[in-house]
C-alpha positions in Angstrom: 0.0 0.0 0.0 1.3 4.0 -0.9 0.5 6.8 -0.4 -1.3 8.6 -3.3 -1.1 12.1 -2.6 0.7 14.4 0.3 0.6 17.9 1.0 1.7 19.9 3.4 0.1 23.0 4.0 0.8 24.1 7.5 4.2 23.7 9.3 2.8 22.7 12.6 0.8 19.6 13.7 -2.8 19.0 12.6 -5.2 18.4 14.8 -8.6 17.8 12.9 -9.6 16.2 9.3 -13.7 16.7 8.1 -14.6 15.7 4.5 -17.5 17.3 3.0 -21.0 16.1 3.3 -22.6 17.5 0.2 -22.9 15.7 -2.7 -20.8 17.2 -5.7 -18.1 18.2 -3.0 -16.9 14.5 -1.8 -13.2 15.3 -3.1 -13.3 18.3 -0.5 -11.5 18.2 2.8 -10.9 20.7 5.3 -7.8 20.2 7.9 -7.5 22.6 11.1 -3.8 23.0 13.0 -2.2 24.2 16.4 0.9 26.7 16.2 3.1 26.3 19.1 3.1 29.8 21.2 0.3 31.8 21.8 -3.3 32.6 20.0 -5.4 30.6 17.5 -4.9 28.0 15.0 -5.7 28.1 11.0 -7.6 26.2 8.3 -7.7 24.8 5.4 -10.0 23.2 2.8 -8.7 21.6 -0.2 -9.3 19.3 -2.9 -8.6 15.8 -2.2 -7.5 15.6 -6.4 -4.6 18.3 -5.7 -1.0 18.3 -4.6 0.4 21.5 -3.0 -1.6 23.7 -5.0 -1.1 27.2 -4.2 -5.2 28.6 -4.9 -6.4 26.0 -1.4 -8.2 28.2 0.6 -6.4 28.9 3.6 -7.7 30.9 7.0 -5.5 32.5 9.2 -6.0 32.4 12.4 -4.0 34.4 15.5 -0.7 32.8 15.3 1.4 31.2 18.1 -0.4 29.0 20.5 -3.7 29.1 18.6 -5.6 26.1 17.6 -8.8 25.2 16.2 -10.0 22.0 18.4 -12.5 19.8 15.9 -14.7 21.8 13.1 -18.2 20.4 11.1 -19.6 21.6 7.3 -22.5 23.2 7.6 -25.1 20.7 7.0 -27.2 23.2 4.3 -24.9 25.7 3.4 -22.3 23.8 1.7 -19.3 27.2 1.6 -19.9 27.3 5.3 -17.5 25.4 8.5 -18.4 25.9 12.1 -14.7 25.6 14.1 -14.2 25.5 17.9 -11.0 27.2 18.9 -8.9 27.4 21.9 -9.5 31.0 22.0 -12.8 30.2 23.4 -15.0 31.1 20.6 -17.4 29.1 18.5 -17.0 30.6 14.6 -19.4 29.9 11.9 -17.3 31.0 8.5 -16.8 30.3 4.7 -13.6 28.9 3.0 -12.4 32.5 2.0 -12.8 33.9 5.2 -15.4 37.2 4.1 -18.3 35.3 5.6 -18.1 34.7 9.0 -19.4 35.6 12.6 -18.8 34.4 16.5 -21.6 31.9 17.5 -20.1 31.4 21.4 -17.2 33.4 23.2 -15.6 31.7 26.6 -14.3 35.5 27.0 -11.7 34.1 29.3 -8.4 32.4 28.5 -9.1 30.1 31.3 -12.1 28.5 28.9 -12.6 27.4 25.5 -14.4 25.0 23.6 -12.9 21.3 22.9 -15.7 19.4 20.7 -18.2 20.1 18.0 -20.7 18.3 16.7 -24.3 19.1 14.2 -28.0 17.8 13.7 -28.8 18.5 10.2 -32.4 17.6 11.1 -32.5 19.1 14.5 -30.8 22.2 13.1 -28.4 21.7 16.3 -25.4 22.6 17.3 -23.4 21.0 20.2 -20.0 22.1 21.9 -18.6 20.8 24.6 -15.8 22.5 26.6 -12.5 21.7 28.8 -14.4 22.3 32.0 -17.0 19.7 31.4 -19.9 22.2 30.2 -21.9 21.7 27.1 -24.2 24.2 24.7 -27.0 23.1 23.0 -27.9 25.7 20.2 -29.6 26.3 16.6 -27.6 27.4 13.9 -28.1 31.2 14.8 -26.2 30.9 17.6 -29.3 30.5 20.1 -28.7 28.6 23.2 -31.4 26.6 23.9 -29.2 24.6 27.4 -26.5 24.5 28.8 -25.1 22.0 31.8 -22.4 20.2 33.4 -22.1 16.5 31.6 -18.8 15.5 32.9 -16.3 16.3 35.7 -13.7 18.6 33.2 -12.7 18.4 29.8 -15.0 16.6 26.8 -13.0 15.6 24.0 -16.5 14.5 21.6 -19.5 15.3 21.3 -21.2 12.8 18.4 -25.2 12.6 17.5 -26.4 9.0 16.6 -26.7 8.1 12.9 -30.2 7.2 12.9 -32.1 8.6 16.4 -31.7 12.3 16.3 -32.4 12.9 19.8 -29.5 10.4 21.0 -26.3 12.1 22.0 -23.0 10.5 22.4 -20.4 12.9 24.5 -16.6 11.5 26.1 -14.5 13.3 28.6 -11.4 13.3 30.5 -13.2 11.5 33.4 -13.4 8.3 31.7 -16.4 8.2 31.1 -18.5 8.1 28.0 -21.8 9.1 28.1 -25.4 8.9 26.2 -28.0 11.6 27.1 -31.6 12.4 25.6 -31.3 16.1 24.0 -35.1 16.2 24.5 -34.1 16.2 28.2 -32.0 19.8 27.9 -34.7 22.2 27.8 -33.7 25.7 29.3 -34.2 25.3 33.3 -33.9 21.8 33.4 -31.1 21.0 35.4 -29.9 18.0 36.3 -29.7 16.0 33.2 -29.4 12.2 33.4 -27.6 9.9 31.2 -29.2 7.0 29.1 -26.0 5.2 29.2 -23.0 5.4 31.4 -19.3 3.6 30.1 -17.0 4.1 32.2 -13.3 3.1 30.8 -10.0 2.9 32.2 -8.1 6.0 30.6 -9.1 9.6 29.1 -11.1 8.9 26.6 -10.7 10.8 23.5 -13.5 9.7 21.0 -16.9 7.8 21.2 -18.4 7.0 17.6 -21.4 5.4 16.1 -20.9 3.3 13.3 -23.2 4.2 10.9 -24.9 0.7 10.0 -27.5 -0.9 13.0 -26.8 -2.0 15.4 -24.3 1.3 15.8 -22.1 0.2 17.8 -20.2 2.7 19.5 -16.6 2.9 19.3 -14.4 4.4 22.2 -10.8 5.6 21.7 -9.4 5.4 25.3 -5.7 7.1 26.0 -5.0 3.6 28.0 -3.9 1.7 24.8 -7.7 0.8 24.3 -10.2 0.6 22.4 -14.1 -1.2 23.1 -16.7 -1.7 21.5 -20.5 -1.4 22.9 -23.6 -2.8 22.1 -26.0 0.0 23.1 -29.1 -1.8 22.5 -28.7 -3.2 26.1 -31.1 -2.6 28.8 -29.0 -1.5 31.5 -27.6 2.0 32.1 -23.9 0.8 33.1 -22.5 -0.8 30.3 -20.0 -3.3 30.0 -17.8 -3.3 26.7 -18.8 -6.3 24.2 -15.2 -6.1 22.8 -12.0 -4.5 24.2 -9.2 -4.0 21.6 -5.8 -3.6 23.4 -3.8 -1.1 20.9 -0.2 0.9 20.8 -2.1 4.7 20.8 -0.4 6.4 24.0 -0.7 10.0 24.2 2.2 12.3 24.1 2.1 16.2 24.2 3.2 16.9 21.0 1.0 15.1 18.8 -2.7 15.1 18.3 -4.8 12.3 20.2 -5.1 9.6 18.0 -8.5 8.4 17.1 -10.5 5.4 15.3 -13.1 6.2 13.2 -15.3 3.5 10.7 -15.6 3.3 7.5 -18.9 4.7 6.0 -19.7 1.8 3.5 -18.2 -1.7 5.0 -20.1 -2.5 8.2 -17.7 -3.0 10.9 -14.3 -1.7 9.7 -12.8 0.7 11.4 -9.1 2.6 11.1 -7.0 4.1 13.7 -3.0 5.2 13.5 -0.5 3.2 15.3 2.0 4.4 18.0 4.2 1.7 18.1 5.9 0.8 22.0 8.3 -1.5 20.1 11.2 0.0 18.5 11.0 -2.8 15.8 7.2 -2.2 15.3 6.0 0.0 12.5 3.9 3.4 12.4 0.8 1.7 10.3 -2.4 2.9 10.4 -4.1 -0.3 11.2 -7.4 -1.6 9.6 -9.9 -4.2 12.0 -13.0 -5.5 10.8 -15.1 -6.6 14.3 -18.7 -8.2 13.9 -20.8 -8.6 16.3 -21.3 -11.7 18.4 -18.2 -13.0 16.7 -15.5 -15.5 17.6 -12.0 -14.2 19.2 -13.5 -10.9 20.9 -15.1 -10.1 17.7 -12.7 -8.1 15.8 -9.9 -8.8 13.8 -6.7 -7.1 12.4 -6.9 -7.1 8.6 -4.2 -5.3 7.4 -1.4 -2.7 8.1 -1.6 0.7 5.6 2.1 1.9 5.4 4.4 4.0 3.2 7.9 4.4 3.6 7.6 8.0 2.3 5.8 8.6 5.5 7.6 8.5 8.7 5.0 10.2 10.9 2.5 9.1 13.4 -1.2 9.2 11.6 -2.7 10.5 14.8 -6.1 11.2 13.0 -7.0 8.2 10.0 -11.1 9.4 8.2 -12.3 8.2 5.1 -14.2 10.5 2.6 -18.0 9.8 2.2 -17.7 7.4 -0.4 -15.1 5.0 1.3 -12.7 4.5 -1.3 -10.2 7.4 0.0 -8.9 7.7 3.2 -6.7 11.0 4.6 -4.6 10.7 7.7 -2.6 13.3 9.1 0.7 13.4 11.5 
């Protein structure tokens, strides 16, 4: 397996990767970074076709020490991103960077937002932040609740594929949680979970695969990942699968991450951080069915280039499933 295309467009570490939703844009991806120093990250959105080509959009943001924490298309307005940054703000802005406006400002340095995530039928906006709060908004910028969900930092915030009032959020705790959003109505306080997983490390994703029974898939900073069955009766739940994998965190590169593939049911991808000096940095490729013998999943192959010496600390396939970006 090789690489077909590289590019680098910032010289600092990415931190998030989001292809576009719309149809007639699949080849379109849009990468945010973090600059070492102080201030807020940058964007980009470019066509997954072209190398280093000079016309990409690009979006500056405020230099040293910025960062822009996890970003979403619009899901109607297809020139339009929502970013989260560690400047505290919530911006809603277009690829040249003439459109835009602040949705949610922290105003403190103290506070910013971590996680991002949008209902296309809800016309909903969620962020979570690194003090455990979350907002619940339209796409105005109305906040419609607000609460505590975890202890301190969330790292995601994810709506189910298929139930639009299901919420899937994960935090530095280690917990991951499921909540009812028809349960945050302004003055309700007090919100309970609809499932509670507690793990073993920070965990730094939870993610639905997008065929039934949608499983969730946990990324957890322990070398782990596991799989629930959230169909289960019970509020505490126990993992079906847990995947022991070489993803330790380290403060100079992004989190790493798994993430499934939107058109094979049950593959999923996540970058390796080898503990072995005689293993290899491979983005590895499992396939896990439910029910199924040895734990359920299974390693089916090891995506590597030479070229490429980094750590793919983020690993997403584009819409169709046939083209898959990673990022170091």
């Amino acid at each position: 397996m090789r690489v077909s295309q590289s590019a680098a467009y910032f010289d600092r570490r990415v931190t998030c990767i989001e292809w576009h939703p719309f149809p007639g844009f699949e080849d379109v991806v849009a990468l945010g970074s973090y600059v070492p120093g102080a201030g807020n990250g940058g964007g980009s959105a470019r066509n997954g076709d072209d190398d280093e080509d000079e016309s990409v959009p690009f979006l500056y943001g405020r230099g040293k020490g910025g960062s822009i924490t996890s970003m979403k298309f619009h899901p109607t307005e297809p020139n339009m991103i929502f970013t989260t940054s560690i400047d505290g703000t919530v911006r809603k802005q277009d690829f040249e960077g003439r459109h835009g406006r602040v949705f949610l400002d922290t105003l403190t340095h103290n506070r910013w937002y971590t996680a991002l995530n949008v209902s296309s039928s809800r016309r909903s906006l969620v962020v979570g932040d690194n003090t455990g709060q979350m907002i619940l908004s339209d796409f105005d910028g109305v906040t419609a609740w607000s609460g505590r969900l975890h202890k301190n930092k969330i790292h995601d915030v994810e709506f189910h594929p298929a139930d639009e009032f299901v919420l899937a959020t994960a935090g530095n705790d280690r917990v991951a949680k499921l909540w009812d959003v028809r349960m945050m109505r302004e003055g309700q306080d007090g919100v309970q979970p609809l499932k509670v997983l507690e793990h073993d490390g920070v965990i730094t994703s939870a993610t639905f695969s997008p065929f039934p029974p949608y499983t969730l898939l946990t990324t957890a900073q322990n070398s782990e990942n596991r799989l629930y069955d959230i169909s289960l009766p019970t509020t505490h739940l126990t993992a079906t699968t847990t995947l022991p994998h070489p993803h330790r965190p380290f403060q100079h590169i992004t989190p790493i991450t798994a993430s499934w593939s939107p058109v094979i049911p049950g593959l999923f991808v996540i970058g390796r951080y080898p503990e072995s000096a005689t293993d290899r940095r491979t983005v590895d490729v499992f396939q896990y069915v439910a029910g199924g013998s040895a734990g359920g999943v299974r390693l089916v192959a090891r995506l590597e280039d030479p070229k490429v010496a980094g750590i793919h600390c983020i690993a997403k396939f584009d819409r169709q499933g046939d083209t898959l970006a990673t990022c170091s």
